[in-house]
FIMIGU-727057 format. One line per 2 residues: their letters; for each residue x, z, y of C-alpha. Coordinates in steps of 0.5 Angstrom, whole numbers, always signed. Example, Ala and Ser with C-alpha at 12.3 -4.5 7.8 and 13.67 -1.06 7.14 Angstrom:
AS) +25 +16 -9  +27 +14 -2
This chain:
XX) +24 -16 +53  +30 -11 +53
XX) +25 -6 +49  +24 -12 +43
XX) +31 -15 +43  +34 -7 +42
XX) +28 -5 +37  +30 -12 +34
XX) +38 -10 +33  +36 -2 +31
XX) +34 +2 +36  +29 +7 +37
XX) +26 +5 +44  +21 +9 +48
XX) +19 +7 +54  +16 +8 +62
XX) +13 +5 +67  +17 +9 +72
XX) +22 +14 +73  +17 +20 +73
XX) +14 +19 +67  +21 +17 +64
XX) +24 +24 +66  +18 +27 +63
XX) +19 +23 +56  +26 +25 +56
XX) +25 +32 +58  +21 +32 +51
XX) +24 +28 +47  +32 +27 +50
XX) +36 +21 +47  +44 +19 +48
XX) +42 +13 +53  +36 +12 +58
XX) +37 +4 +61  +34 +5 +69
XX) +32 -1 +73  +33 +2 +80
XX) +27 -1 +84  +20 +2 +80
XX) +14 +6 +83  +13 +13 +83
XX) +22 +15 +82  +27 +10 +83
XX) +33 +9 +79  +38 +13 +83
XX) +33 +18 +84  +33 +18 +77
XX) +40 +18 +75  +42 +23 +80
XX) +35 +28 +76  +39 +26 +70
XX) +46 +28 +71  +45 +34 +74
XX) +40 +37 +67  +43 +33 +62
XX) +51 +32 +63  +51 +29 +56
XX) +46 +23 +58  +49 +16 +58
XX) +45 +11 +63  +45 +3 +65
XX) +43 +2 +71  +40 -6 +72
XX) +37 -9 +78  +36 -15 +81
XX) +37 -13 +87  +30 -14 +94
XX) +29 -20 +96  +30 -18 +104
XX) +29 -23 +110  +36 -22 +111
XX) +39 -24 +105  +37 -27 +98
XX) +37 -21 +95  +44 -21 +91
XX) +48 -17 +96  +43 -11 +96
XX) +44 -11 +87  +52 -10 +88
XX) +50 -4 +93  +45 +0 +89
XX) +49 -1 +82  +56 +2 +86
XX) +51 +8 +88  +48 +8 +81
XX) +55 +9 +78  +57 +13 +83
XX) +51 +18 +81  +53 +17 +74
XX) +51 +11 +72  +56 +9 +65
XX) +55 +2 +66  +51 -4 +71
XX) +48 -10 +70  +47 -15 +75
XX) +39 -19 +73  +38 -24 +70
XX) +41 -21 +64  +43 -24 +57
XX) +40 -20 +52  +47 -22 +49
XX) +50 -18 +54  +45 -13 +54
XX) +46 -12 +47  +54 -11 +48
XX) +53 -7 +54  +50 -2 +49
XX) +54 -2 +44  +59 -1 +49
XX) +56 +5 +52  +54 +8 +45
XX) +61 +9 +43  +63 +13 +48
X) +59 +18 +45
């Protein structure tokens, strides 16, 4: 959905399944922005944010999570902590799922000003 809803405002997207690939495809063809979600198999968001900053200083990132669905809770308060840690590792922006793809859009524009 954020792939169509970006190529369809412009954007060039490339896309990955997980963190690992998307190092590689990074690491081959760099860009302004990478959008993470934090849970994904192989390297997860942080991981890959924290991979990120430390090689390429320039790279602009939005971190996006829904959160883990945990016994304890409904999965929300888990979302709030792993965006604070994505910003805190270098992370520009997060975005709490569901996300409009108004928002998303916005988000983007926003971070990519700042380059």
């Amino acid at each position: 959905v954020f792939r169509e809803a970006l190529e369809k405002a412009g954007y060039e997207v490339l896309e990955a399944p997980d963190g690992q690939t998307g190092l590689r495809i990074f690491r081959q063809q760099p860009c302004h922005l990478v959008i993470t979600d934090i849970f994904m198999p192989e390297k997860e968001g942080l991981e890959t944010i924290l991979e990120l900053k430390r090689e390429f200083l320039y790279v602009k990132i939005i971190a996006v999570s829904g959160g883990m669905t945990w016994p304890q809770n409904d999965g929300n308060l888990m979302a709030e902590t792993v965006l604070e840690a994505a910003e805190r590792l270098g992370a520009d922006r997060t975005l709490h799922k569901p996300v409009t793809i108004q928002r998303l859009l916005n988000t983007v524009d926003e971070v990519l000003r700042t380059l």
